[in-house]
C-alpha positions in Angstrom: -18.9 -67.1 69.7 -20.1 -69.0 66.8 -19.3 -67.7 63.7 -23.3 -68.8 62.8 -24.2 -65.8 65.0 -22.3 -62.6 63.7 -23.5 -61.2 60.5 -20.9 -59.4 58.7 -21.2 -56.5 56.0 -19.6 -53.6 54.7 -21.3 -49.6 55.5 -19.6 -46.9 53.4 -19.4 -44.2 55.9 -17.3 -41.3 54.3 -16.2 -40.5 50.5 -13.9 -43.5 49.9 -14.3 -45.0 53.5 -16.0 -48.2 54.0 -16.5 -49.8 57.9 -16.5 -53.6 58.3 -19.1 -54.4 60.6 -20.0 -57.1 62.7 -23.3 -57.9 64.1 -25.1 -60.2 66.1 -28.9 -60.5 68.1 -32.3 -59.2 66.1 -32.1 -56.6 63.1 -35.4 -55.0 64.7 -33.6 -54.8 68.2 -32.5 -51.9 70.1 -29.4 -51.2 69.0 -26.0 -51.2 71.0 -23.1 -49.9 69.1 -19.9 -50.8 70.8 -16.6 -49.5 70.0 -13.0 -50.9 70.2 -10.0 -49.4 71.1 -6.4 -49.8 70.6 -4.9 -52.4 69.1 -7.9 -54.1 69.3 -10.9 -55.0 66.6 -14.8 -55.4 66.4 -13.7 -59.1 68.3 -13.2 -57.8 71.3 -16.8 -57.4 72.1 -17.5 -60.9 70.9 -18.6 -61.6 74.8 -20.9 -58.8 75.2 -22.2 -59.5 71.4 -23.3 -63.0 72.4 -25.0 -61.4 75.8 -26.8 -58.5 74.0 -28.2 -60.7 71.7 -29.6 -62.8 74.2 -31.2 -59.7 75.8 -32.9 -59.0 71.9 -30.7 -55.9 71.1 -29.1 -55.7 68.1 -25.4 -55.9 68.9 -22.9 -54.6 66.2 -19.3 -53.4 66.0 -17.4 -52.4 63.4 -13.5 -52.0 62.9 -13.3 -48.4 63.3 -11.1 -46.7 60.1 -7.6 -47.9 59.6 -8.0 -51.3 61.5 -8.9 -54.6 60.6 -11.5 -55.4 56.9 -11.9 -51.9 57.4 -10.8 -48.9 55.3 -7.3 -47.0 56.0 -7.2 -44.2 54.5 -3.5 -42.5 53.6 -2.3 -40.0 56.1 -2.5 -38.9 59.5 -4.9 -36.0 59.0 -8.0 -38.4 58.1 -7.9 -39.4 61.6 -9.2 -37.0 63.2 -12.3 -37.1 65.8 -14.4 -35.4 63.7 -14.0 -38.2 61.3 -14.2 -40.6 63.6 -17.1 -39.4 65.4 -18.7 -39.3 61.4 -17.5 -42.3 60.5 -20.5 -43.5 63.8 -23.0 -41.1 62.8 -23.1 -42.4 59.3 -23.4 -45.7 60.4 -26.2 -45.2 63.1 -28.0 -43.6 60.0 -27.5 -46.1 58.1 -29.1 -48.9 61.2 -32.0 -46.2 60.6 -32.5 -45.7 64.2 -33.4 -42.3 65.4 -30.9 -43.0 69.0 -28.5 -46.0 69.6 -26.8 -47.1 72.7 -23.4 -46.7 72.7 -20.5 -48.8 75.0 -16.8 -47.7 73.9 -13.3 -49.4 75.8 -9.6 -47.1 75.3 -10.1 -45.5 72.0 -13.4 -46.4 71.2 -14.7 -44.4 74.6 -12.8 -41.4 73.4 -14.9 -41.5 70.0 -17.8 -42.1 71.9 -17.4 -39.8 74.6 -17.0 -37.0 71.7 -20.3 -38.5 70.1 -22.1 -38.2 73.2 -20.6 -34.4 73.0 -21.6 -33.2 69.7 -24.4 -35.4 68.2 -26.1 -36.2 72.2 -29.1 -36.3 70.4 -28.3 -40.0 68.9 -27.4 -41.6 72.2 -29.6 -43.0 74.6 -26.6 -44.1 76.7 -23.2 -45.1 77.2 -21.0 -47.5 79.2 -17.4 -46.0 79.1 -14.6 -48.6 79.4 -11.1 -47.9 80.9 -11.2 -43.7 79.8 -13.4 -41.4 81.1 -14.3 -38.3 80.2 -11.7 -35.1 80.0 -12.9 -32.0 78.9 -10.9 -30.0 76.7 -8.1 -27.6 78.6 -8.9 -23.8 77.0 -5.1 -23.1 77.2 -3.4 -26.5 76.6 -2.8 -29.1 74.2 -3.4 -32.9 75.0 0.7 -33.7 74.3 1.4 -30.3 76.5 -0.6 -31.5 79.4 0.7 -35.2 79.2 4.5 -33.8 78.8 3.8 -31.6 82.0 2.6 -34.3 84.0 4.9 -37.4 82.8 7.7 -35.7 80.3 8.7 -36.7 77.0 8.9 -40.3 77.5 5.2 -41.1 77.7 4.7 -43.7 75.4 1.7 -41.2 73.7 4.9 -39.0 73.0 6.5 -41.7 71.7 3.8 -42.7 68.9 4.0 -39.4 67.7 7.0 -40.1 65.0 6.0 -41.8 62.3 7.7 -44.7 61.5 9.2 -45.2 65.0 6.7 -47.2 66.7 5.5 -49.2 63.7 9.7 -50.2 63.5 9.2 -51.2 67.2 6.0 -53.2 66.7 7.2 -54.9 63.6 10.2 -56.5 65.6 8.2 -59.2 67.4 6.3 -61.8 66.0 2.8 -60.9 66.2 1.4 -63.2 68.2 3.3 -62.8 70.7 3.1 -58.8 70.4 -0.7 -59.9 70.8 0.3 -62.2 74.7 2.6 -59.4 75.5 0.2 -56.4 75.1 -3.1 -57.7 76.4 -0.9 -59.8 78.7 0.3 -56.2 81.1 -0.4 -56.0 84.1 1.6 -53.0 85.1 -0.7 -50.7 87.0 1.2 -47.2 86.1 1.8 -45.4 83.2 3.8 -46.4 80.7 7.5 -44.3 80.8 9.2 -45.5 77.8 13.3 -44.5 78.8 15.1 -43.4 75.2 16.9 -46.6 75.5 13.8 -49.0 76.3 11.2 -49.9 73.7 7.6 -50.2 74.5 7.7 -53.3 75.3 10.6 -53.2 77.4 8.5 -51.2 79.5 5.4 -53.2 79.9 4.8 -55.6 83.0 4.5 -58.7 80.6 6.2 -62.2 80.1 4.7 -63.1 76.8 2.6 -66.0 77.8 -1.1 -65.9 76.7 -3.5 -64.6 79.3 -6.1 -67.0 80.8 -8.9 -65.2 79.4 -7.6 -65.4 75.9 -7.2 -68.5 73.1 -4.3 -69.2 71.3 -7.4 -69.1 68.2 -8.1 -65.3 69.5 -4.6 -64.5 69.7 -4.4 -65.8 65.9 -7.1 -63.5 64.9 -5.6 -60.3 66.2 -2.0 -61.4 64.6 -3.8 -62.0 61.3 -5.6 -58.7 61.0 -3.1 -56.7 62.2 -0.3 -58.7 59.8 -2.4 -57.4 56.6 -3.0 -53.6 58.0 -0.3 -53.2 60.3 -0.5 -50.3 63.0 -0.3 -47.4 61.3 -4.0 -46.5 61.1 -4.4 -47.2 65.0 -1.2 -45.0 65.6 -2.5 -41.9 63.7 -5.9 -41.7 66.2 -2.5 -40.8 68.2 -1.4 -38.4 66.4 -4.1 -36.6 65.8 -4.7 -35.7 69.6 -3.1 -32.4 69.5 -5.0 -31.7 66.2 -8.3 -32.6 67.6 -7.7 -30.3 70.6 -7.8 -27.4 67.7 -11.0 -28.6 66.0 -13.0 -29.0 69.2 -12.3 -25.9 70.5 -15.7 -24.5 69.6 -16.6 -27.3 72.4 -14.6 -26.0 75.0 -16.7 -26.0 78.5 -19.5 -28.1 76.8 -20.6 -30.7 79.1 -22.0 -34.5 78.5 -25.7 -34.8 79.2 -25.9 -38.3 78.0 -26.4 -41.0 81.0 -23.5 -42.8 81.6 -21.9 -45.7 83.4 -18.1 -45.9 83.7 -16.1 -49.4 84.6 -12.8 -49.3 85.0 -10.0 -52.0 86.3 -7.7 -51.1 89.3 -5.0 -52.4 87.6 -5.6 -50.3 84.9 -2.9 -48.1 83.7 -5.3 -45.0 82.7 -6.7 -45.4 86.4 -3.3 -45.4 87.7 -2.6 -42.0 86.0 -1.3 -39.4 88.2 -4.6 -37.7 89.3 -7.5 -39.8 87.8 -8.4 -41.5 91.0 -9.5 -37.9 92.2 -11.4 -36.3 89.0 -13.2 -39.8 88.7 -13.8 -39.9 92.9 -14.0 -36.7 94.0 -16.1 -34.7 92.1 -14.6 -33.6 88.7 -16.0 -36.3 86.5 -19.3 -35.7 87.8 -19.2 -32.1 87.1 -18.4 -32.5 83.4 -20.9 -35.5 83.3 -23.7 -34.7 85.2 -25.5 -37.8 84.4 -22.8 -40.1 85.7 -25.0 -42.7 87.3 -22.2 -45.1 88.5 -18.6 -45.9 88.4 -17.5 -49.2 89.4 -14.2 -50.1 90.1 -13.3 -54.2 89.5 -10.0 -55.6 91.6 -7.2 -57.6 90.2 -8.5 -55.9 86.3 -6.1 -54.8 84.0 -7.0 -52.7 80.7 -9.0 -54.9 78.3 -11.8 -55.3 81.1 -14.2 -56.4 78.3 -12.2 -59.0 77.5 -10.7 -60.3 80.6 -13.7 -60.2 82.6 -16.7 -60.8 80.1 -19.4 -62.2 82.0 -19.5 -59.3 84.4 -18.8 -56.3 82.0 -21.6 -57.5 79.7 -23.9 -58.2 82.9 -22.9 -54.7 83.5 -23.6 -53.0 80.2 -26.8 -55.1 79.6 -28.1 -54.4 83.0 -27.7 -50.6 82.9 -29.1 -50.2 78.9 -32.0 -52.1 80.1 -33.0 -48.9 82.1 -33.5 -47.0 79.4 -36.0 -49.7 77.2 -39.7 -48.2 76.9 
């Protein structure tokens, strides 16, 4: 994308917290608010920016806290949902719309899927990426469920320690972290043996991905060489934290309208037992305005990036819908 065609500004969103945000398309547009995930940045909707804009919505992203020219606040605990879902709600205010749409990939469709949960009334619609939705267990804890169904050496159990993954990430040279990580292709979940590091683990040889630049490589390296990974790693560990605070939540359902586009190669598809909630009935009954899931062949996990021109056909085709 030309850089002529994304604005860039700064929203403070919390007491001491400012967002970077990046926008692109009309100012008096519809908005769509997209949201990245992990390790990734506003950039990684550059495509569907560009193809928003064109359709006259007002495209922006921001680097959610802890990432990017965005604030990182000091310790785990201000990285909760319920900031994170804030951290949106003060920044939709701030567009001054009374309803947004909202797209969100790995991370970023957690945040959104709990903003379509507790603040409904400011979403028009969503396009989930990669995660869909799980409702919260009454009786168990996010790291209890995923150590009953994978054991101890998920890598979500293995970001838990601080210190210990950001000593793995910082032993490879960041750009080619950046090949390796958007690079996988491993369609399973990642099992990270005590004597294998992450990337050990991951089906990746290091060389840069078709559907990436050695220029967007360089942008990812040189964001995440002034922040580091810390910020990303605490949404992490905050899961079992969150669990707590949403309990008032438990049962809710989300009554938002909602596409969800996954990849089959896609590690959170590959899960054991996601194929069946999303399939056979369970997502459906916790989203009851699930209007379509679609499925794309031969996709890994960053589907935005890696196939642009159809996730952005996708998105712009189903937030059209909802235009007066």
């Amino acid at each position: 994308m030309a850089a002529a065609a994304v604005r860039h500004r700064e929203v403070e969103v919390a007491s001491g917290v400012r967002l970077h945000v990046a926008e692109s398309g009309p100012e008096g547009g519809p908005v769509a608010l997209l949201v990245h995930g992990f390790p990734e940045l506003w950039y990684s909707w550059r495509h569907q920016m560009r193809a928003l804009a064109a359709r006259g919505f007002r495209a922006v992203a921001p680097d959610l806290r802890g990432y990017g020219d965005s604030d990182a606040p000091q310790g785990r605990d201000s990285y909760t949902v319920l900031h994170l879902v804030g951290d949106l709600v003060a920044l939709i205010a701030d567009l001054g719309r009374p309803q947004v749409f909202v797209a969100g990939h790995d991370w970023g469709a957690v945040v959104a899927w709990q903003l379509c949960l507790l603040r409904a009334d400011l979403v028009t619609a969503h396009v989930s990426l990669s995660v869909e939705y799980q409702p919260r267990h009454p009786r168990m804890s996010v790291l209890q469920a995923v150590r009953v169904l994978c054991g101890d050496d998920h890598y979500v159990c293995r970001f838990q320690k601080p210190g210990v993954a950001e000593a793995e990430f910082a032993r490879l040279d960041l750009n080619h972290l950046f090949k390796m990580v958007f690079g996988m292709r491993k369609p399973a979940t990642i099992i990270l043996p005590q004597d294998k590091t992450f990337f050990d683990a991951i089906d990746s040889d290091g060389t840069c991905p078709p559907w990436l630049s050695e220029e967007d490589i360089s942008y990812y390296a040189d964001k995440f060489g002034k922040t580091g990974f810390t910020g990303g790693f605490n949404y992490y560990r905050c899961i079992d934290l969150d669990w707590e605070l949403t309990a008032p939540w438990t049962g809710a359902l989300i009554n938002v309208p909602i596409k969800f586009i996954v990849g089959d190669l896609d590690l959170t598809y590959n899960t054991p037992g996601v194929k069946d909630y999303i399939h056979k009935g369970g997502f459906k009954a916790n989203v009851p305005n699930l209007e379509d899931v679609v499925v794309l062949e031969g996709v890994g996990h960053f589907i935005n990036q890696e196939k642009p021109d159809e996730v952005s056909e996708h998105i712009c085709e189903f937030f059209s819908k909802f235009l007066m």
